[in-house]
C-alpha positions as CSV (number, residue, x, y, z in Angstrom):
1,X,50.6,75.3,76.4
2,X,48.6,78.3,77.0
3,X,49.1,78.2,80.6
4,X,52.9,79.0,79.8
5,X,51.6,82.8,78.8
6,X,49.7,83.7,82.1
7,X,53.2,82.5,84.1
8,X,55.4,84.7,82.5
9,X,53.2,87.5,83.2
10,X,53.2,86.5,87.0
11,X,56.5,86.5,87.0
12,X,57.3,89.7,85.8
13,X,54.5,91.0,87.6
14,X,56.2,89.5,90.8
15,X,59.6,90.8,89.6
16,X,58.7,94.3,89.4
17,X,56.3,94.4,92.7
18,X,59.0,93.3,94.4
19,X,60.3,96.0,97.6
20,X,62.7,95.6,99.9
21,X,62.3,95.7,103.8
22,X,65.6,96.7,104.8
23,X,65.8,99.8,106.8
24,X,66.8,103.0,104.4
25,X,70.6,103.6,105.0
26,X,72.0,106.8,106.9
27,X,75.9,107.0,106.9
28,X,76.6,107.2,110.6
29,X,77.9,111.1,112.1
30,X,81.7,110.6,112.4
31,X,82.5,110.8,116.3
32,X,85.6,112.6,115.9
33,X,86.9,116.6,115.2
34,X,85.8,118.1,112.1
35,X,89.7,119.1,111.5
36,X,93.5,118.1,112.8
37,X,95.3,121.1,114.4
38,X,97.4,122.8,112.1
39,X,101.2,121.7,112.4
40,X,103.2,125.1,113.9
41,X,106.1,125.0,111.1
42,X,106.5,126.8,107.8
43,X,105.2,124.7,104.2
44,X,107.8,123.2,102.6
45,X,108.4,124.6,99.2
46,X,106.4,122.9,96.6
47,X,103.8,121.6,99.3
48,X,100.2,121.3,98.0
49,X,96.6,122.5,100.1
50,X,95.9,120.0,102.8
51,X,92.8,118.8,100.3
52,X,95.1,117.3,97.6
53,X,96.4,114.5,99.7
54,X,94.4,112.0,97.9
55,X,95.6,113.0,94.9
56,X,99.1,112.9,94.6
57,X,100.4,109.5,93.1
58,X,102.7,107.4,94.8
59,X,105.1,107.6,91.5
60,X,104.7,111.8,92.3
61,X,105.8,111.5,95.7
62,X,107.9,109.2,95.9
63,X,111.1,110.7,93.8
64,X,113.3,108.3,93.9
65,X,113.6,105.9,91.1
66,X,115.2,102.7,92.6
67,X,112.2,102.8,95.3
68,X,109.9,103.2,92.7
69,X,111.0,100.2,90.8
70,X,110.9,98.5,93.9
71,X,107.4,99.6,94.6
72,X,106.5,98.7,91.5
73,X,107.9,95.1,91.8
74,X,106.5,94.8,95.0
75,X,102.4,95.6,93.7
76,X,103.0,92.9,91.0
77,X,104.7,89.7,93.3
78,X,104.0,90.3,96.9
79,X,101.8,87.8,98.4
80,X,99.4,90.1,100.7
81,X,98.3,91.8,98.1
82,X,97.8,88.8,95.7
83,X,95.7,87.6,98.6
84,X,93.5,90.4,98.9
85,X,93.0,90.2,95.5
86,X,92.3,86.7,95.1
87,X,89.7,87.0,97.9
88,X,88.0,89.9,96.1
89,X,87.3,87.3,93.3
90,X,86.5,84.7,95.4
91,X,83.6,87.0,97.3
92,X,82.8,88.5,93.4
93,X,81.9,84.8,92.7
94,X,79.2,84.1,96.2
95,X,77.7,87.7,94.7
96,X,77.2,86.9,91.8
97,X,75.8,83.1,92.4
98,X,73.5,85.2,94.9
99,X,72.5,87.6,92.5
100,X,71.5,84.5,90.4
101,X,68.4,83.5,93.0
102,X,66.5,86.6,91.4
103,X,66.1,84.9,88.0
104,X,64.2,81.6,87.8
105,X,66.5,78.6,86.9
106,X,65.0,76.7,83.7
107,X,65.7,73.8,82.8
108,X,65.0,71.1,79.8
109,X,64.7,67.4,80.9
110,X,64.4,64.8,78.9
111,X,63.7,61.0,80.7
112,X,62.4,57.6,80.1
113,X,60.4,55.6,82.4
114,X,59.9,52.2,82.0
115,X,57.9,49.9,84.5
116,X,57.1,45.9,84.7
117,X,53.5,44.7,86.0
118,X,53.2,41.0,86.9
119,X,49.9,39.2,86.0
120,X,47.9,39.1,89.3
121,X,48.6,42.9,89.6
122,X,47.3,43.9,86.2
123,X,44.1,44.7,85.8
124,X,43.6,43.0,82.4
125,X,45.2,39.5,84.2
126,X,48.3,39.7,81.8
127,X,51.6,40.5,82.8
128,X,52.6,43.9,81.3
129,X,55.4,46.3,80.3
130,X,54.9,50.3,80.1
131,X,57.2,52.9,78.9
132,X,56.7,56.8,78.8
133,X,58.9,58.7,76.9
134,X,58.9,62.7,78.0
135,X,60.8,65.7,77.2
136,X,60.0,68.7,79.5
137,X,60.9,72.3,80.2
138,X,60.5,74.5,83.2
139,X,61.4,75.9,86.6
140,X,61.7,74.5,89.7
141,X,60.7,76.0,93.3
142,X,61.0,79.7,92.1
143,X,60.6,82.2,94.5
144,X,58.7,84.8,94.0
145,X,60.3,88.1,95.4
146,X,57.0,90.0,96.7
147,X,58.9,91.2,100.2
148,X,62.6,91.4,99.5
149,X,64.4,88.9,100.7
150,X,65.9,87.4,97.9
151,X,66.9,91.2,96.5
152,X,68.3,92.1,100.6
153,X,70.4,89.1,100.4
154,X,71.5,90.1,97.1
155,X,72.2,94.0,98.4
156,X,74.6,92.0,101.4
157,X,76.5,89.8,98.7
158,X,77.3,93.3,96.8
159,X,78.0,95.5,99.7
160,X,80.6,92.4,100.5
161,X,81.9,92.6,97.9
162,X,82.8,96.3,97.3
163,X,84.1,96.2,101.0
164,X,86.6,93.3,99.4
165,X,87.7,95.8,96.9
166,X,87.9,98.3,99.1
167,X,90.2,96.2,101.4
168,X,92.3,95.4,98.1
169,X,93.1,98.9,97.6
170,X,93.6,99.5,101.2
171,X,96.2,96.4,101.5
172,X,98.1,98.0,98.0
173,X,98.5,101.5,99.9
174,X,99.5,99.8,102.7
175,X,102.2,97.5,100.6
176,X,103.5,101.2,98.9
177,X,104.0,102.1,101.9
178,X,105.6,99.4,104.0
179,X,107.8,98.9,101.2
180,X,108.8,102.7,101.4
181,X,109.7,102.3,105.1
182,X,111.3,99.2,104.6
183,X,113.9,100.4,102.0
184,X,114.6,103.7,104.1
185,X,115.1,101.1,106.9
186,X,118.1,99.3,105.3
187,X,119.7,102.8,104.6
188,X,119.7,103.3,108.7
189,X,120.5,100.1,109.8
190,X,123.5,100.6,106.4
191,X,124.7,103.8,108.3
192,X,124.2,102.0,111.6
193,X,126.2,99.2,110.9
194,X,129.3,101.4,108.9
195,X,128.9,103.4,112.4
196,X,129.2,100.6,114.3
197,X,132.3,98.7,112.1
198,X,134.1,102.6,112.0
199,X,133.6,102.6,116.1
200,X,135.0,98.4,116.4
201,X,137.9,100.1,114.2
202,X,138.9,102.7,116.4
203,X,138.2,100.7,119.8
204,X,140.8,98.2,118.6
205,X,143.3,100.9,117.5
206,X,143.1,102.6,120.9
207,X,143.7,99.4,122.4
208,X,146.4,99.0,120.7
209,X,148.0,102.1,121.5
210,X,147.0,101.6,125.3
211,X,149.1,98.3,125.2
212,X,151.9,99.7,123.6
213,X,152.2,102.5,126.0
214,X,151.3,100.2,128.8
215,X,154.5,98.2,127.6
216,X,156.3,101.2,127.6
217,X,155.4,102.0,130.9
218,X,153.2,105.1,130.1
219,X,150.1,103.8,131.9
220,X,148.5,101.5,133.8
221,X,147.1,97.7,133.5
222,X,143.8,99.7,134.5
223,X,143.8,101.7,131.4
224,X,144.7,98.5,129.2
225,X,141.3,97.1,130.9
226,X,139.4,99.4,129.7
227,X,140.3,99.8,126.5
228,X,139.9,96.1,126.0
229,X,136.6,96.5,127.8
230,X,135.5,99.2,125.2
231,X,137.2,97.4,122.2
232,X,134.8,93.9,123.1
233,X,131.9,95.9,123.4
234,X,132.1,97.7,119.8
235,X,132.8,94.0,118.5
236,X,129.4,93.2,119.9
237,X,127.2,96.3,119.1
238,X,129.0,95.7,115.0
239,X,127.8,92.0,115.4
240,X,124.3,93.0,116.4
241,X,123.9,95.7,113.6
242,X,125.0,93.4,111.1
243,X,122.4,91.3,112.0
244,X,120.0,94.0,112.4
245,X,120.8,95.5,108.5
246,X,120.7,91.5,107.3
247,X,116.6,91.4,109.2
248,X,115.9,94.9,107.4
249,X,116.7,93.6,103.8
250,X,115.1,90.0,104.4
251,X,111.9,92.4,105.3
252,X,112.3,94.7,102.0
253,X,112.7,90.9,100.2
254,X,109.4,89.6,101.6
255,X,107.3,93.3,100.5
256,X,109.0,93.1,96.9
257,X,108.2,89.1,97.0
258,X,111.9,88.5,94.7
259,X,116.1,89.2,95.7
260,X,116.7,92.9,95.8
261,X,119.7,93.7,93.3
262,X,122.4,95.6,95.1
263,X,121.9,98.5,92.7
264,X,118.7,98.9,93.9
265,X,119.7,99.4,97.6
266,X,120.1,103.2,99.4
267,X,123.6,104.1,100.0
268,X,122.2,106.2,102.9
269,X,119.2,108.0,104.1
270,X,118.7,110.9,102.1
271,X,115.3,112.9,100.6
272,X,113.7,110.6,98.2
273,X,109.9,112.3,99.3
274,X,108.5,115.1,97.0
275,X,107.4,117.8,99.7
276,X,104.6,117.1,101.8
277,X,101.4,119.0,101.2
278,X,100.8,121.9,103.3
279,X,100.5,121.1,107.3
280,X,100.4,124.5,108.5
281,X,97.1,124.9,107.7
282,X,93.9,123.0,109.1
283,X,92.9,119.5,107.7
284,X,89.1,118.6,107.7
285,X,89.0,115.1,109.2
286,X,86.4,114.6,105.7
287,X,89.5,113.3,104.2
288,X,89.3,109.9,106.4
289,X,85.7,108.9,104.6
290,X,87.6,108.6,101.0
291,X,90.2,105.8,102.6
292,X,89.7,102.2,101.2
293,X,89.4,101.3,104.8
294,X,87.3,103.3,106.1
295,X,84.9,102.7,103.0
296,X,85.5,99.0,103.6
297,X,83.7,99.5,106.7
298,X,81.2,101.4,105.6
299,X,80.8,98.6,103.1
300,X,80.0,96.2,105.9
301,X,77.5,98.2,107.7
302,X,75.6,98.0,104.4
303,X,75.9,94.9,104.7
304,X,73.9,94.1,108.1
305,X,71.7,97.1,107.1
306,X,70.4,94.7,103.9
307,X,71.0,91.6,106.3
308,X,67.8,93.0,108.5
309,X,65.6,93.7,105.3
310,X,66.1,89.7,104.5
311,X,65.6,88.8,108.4
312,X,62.0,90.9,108.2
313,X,61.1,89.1,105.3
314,X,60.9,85.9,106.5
315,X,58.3,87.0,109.2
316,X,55.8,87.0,105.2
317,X,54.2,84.1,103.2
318,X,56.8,82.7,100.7
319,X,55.6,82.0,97.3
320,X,57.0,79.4,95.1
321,X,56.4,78.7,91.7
322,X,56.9,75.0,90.0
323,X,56.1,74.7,86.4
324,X,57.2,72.8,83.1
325,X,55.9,72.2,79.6
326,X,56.6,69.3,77.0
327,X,55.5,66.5,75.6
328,X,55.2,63.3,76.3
329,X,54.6,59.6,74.3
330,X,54.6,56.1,75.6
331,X,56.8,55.5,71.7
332,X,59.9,57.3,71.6
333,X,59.1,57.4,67.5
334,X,55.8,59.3,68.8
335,X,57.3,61.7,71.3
336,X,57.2,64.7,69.4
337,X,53.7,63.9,67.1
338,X,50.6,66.6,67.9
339,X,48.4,65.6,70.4
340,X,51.2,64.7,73.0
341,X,51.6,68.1,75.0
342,X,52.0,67.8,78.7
343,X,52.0,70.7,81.2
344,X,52.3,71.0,85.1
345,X,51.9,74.7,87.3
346,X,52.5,74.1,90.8
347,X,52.4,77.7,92.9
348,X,53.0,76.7,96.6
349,X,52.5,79.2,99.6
350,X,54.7,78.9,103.1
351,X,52.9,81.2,105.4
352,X,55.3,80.8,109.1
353,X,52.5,80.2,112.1
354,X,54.6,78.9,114.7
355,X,59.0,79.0,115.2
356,X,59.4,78.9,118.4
357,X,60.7,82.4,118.1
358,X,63.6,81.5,115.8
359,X,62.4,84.1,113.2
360,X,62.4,86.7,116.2
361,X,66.0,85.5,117.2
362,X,66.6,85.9,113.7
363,X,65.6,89.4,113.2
364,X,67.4,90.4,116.4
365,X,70.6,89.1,115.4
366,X,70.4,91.6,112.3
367,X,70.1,94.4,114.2
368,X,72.7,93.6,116.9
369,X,74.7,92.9,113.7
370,X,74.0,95.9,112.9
371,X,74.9,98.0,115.8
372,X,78.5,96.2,115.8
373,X,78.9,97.0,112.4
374,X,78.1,100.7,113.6
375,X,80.5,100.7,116.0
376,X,83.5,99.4,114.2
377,X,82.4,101.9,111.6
378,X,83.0,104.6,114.3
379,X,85.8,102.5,115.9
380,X,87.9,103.0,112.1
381,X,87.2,106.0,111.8
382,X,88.4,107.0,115.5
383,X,91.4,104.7,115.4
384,X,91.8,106.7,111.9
385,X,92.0,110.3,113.0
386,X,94.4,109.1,116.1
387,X,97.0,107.7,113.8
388,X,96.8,111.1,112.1
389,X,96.8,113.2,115.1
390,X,100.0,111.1,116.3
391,X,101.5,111.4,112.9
392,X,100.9,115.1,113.0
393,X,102.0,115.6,116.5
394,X,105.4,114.0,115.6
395,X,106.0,116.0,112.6
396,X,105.5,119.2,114.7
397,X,108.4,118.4,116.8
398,X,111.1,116.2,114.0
399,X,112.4,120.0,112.9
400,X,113.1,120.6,116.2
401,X,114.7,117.2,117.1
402,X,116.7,116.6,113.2
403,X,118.5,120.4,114.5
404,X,118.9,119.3,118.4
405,X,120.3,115.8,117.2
406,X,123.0,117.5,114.6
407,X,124.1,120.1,117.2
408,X,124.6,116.7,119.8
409,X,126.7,114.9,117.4
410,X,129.0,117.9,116.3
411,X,129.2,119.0,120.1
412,X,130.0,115.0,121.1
413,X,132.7,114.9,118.7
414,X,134.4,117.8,119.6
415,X,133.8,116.8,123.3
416,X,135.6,113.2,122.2
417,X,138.5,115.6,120.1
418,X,139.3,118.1,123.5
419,X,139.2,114.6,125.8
420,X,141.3,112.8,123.6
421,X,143.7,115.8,123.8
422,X,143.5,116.2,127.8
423,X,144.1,112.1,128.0
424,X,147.2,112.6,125.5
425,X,148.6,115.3,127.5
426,X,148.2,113.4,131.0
427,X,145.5,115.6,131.9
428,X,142.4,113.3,131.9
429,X,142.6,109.5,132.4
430,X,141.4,106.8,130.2
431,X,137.8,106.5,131.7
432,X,137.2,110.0,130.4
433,X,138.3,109.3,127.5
434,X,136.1,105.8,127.2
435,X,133.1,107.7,128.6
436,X,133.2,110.6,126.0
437,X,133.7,108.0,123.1
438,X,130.4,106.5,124.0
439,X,128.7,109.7,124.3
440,X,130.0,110.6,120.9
441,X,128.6,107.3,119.0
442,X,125.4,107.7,120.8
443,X,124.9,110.7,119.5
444,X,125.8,109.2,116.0
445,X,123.5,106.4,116.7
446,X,120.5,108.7,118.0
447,X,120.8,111.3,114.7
448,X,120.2,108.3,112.6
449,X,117.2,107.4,114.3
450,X,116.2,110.5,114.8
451,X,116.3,110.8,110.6
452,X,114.7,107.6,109.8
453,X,111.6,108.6,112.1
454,X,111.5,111.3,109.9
455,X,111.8,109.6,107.0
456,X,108.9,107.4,108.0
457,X,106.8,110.0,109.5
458,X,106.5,111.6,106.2
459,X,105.6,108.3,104.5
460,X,103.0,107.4,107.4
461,X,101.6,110.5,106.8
462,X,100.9,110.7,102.9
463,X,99.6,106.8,103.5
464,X,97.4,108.0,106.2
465,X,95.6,110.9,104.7
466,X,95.0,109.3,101.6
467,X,97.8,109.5,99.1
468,X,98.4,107.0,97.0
469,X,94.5,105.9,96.2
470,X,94.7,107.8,92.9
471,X,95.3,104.8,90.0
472,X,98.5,105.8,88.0
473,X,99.2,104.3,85.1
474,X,102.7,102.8,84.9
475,X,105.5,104.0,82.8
476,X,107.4,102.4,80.4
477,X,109.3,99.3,81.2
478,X,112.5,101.2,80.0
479,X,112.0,103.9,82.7
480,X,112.6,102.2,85.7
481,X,115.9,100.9,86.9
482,X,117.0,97.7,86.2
483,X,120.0,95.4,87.6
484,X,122.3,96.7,85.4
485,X,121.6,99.8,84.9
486,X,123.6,102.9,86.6
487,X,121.9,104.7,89.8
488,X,120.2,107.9,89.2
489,X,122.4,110.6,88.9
490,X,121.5,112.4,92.3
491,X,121.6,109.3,94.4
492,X,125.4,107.8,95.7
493,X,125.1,104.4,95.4
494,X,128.1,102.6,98.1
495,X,128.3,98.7,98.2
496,X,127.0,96.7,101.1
497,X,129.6,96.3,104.3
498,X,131.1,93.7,104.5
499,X,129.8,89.9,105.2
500,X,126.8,91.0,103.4
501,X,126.6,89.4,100.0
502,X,130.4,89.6,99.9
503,X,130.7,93.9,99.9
504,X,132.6,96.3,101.4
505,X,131.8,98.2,104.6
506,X,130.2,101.8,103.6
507,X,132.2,104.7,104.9
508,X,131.9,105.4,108.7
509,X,129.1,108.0,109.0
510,X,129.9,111.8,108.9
511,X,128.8,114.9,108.6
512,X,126.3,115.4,105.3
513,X,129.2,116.2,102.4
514,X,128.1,119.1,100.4
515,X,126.2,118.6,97.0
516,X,129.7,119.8,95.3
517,X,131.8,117.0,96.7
518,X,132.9,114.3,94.4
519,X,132.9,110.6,95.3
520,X,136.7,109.4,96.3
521,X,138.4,108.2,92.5
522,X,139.5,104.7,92.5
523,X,143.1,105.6,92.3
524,X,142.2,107.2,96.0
525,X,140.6,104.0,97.5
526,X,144.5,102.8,98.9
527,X,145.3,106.7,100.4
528,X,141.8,106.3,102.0
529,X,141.3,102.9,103.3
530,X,145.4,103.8,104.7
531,X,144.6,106.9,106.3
532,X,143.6,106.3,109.7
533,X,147.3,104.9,109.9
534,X,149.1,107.9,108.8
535,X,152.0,109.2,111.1
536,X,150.8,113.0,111.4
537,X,153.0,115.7,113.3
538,X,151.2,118.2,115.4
539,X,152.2,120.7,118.0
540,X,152.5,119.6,121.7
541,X,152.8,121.6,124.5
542,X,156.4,120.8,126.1
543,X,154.8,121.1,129.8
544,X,153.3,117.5,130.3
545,X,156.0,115.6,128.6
546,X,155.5,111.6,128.1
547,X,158.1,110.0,131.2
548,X,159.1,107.2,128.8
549,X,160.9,106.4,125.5
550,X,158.9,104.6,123.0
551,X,160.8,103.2,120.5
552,X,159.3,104.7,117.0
553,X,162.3,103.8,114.8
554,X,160.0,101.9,112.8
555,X,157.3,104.0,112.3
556,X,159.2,106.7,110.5
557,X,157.0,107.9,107.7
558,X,158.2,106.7,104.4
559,X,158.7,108.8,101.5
560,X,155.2,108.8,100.0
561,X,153.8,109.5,103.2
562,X,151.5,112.9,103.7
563,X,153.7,116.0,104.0
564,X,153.6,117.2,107.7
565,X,151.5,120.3,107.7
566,X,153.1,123.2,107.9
567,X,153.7,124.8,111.9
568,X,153.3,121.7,113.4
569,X,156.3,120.9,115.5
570,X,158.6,117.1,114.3
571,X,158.1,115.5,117.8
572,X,155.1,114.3,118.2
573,X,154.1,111.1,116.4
574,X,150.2,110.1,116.3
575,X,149.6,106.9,116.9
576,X,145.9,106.9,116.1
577,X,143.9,109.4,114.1
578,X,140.1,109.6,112.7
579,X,138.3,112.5,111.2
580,X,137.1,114.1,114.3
581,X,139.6,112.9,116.6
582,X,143.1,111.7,117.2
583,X,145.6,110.2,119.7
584,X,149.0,111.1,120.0
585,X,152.2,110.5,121.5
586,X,155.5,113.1,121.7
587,X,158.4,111.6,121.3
588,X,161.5,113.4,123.0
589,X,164.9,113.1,122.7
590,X,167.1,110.9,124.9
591,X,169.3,113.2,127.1
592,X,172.8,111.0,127.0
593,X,173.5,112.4,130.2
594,X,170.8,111.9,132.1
595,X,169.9,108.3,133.5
């Protein structure tokens, strides 16, 4: 039993002699630009220095409180993220069970043995029965850590590990801010598709006033072409957005990981960021070492840096330590009396003479291990500062394109109003007409984009320099927005178009209303949905008169109609109106004496 006392002493004395081999760690120079170029625009009011990126929290930027409850769903039940978290605490668990080869395992065995001898093997000439009775503690093949291996191995399990948690919070920036982008996308692909429904409207009314004219004898079968041409093509663009906004909110479903409540959708795109933090000025590229990816990386090349200490390790002796104590009695009712005490000590030296070079294979695929992990540690950071420099470079010029992209669409539509007038008056033939429709609704078309690229830039750009790493702590449950409570009071909430979870179309898109206007009252929604049907009398110029009668006997506004506004000449009828535009026809009076 003595012999139990000089162990633990060589044990700890092992423990504490113990060094590691592994090569001391240097965090590799960043091969990039110590700063970004400053964006050429003015701060935006409430902006923040360029160093405060990381700390503005996502609930801080992100104003709006439908996306935040959406966020906020979308960190507790989306299944990336429950991954990455679930393979944190699977590598936590190899850590710690490597950790666990630095202690010796002891262990307390108790056993019987019993053995038969037959006559002619016994040495007294009688057959014989022995038992041993024996209850034991100890260790079993302990190594002792003189050179580091076992503590290198250890150092590669942990820096594993921390790169796992790292790559959690990387993949819960990365859901904030997918989910962002996704819910901005259904507001464009909502104003797309009202776009695209308000243009299959008008396409089919124009036809319909082609026809009629054509029937009249006004124009030709090639005009009626045309118009049925242009009417077909709207009905496929509207079939193609609808599936477009139906793939945008399947998308925003799979981030939040549940069905999205209507209430909880954007009407349209609007400013639901808190102001970016100061571009103007320059950004040190220092800012890329605090992102959970970029650590994540780092994490790894700790890892093959402690992987080469364990490699050079093995080139030593490796000491092993066996040992138990008990007692032992050939009576089980005698096991424990004095005078039975067993012991065993079993140290056991593996010094490697000859591997055939495997240890030197080993050691060499460390350090080549090492040198990738180097080079993906420069290749994040690289890929890093270009995604910021491209972020950055398309933010200098949105301004520029958001005011360039207005001016189109209000110079479009009023190159669709004076074309519409020249076709009316005989001036201009239907092609013209057709050809500055389509101008008008790309223009329509390319100001959306051109504000949902803004949109996301913004949100690519807080994800990218490193917002959203701060750890907020949620609000209340009452605070955020649930399914039946009203939208915020700065937000206009419009129901899905129609075909989509049984809603109405939103309005056709227009110009921005101002912040005074009211939504339309419900005792409006008839006057509204009937106005691009209403008879209107406007002034025509009595030079280009229409050549034929058509019959408008029934088209006479009735008594509630809109009151003519006032100047505007009786003989004219409009057969098809919208906001920016309409299409008319004058009537004149039937000469009784003419032909």
């Amino acid at each position: 039993m003595r012999l139990h006392h000089p162990s633990l002493s060589l044990l700890a004395a092992a423990v504490l002699s113990a060094c590691s081999m592994a090569p001391a760690y240097e965090r590799p120079q960043a091969p990039v630009e110590e700063q970004w170029k400053p964006v050429q625009e003015k701060a935006e009011p409430g902006a923040q220095p360029p160093g405060n990126f990381a700390e503005i929290a996502w609930r801080d930027f992100f104003s709006d409180t439908r996306l935040c409850a959406l966020i906020e769903r979308a960190l507790e039940h989306n299944r990336d993220l429950r991954v990455a978290s679930l393979t944190a605490e699977q590598v936590r668990a190899q850590y710690r069970i490597q950790a666990a080869e630095q202690f010796p395992a002891i262990a307390a065995v108790g056993g019987q043995t019993a053995q038969h001898t037959p006559a002619d093997l016994s040495m007294t000439g009688r057959e014989m029965t022995s038992r041993t009775y024996s209850a034991t503690v100890g260790l079993a093949s302990y190594e002792l850590d003189f050179f580091g291996r076992v503590r290198s191995l250890k150092d590669q399990a942990l820096a594993n590990y921390l790169a796992s948690v790292e790559a959690v919070r990387s993949a819960r920036n990365t859901v904030i801010a997918e989910t962002a982008r996704a819910w901005v996308n259904v507001a464009a692909q909502r104003e797309l598709l009202a776009l695209a429904e308000d243009t299959l409207e008008s396409r089919r009314q124009s036809l319909d006033l082609v026809q009629r004219s054509f029937d009249a004898g006004a124009v030709s079968a090639l005009d009626v072409a045309q118009a049925q041409t242009a009417a077909e093509s709207a009905r496929i663009t509207a079939a193609q957005q609808k599936t477009a906004f139906d793939q945008a909110y399947n998308a925003l479903v799979l981030l939040t990981g549940a069905s999205v409540e209507d209430v909880l959708l954007p009407a349209h795109m609007q400013d639901g960021f808190a102001a970016l933090p100061d571009l103007s000025q320059p950004i040190s590229s220092e800012i890329l070492l605090s992102r959970p990816d970029i650590l994540a990386a780092e994490q790894q090349l700790k890892a093959a840096n402690a992987n080469i200490g364990a490699a050079r390790a093995a080139f030593f002796p490796s000491i092993t330590l066996t040992a138990s104590t008990g007692v032992a009695s050939s009576e089980l009712d005698k096991l424990f009396s004095s005078g039975n005490s067993i012991w065993s000590f079993v140290p056991q030296i593996s010094l490697p003479i000859f591997t055939a070079g495997k240890l030197s294979a080993s050691l060499d695929a460390a350090e080549i291990g090492k040198d990738i992990a180097v080079a993906r540690y420069e290749q994040a950071i690289q890929t890093s500062f270009r995604e910021v420099a491209d972020a950055l470079a398309a933010r200098a010029t949105l301004a520029e394109q958001l005011s360039a992209g207005e001016a189109l669409a209000t110079a479009a539509r009023e190159n669709e109003r004076l074309s519409e007038a020249r076709y009316r008056s005989g001036l201009d033939s239907h092609l013209n007409l057709l050809d500055a429709q389509r101008t008008r609704n790309s223009a329509e078309q390319s100001l959306i984009v051109t504000r949902f690229s803004d949109a996301s830039n913004r949100i690519t750009i807080y994800k990218l320099l490193g917002g959203g790493i701060v750890e907020e702590e949620a609000p209340q449950k009452e605070e955020a927005p649930s399914a039946q409570a009203a939208p915020a009071p700065e937000m206009q909430v419009i129901e899905k178009p129609a075909g989509v979870a049984e809603e109405k179309a939103a309005p056709a898109l227009k110009e921005a209303p101002q912040p005074q206007q009211e939504a339309p009252q419900a005792d409006e929604a008839e006057a509204e949905e009937g106005r691009i049907k209403v008879i209107e009398f406007v002034e025509e110029p009595a030079a280009v008169p229409v050549q034929e009668e058509v019959p408008a006997a029934e088209e006479i506004p009735a008594a509630d109609a809109p009151v003519p506004p006032v100047g505007i000449a009786p003989g004219v009828e409009t057969l098809h109106s919208s906001e920016d535009a309409s299409l008319r026809m004058e009537i004149l009076p039937v000469d009784e004496d003419s032909e």
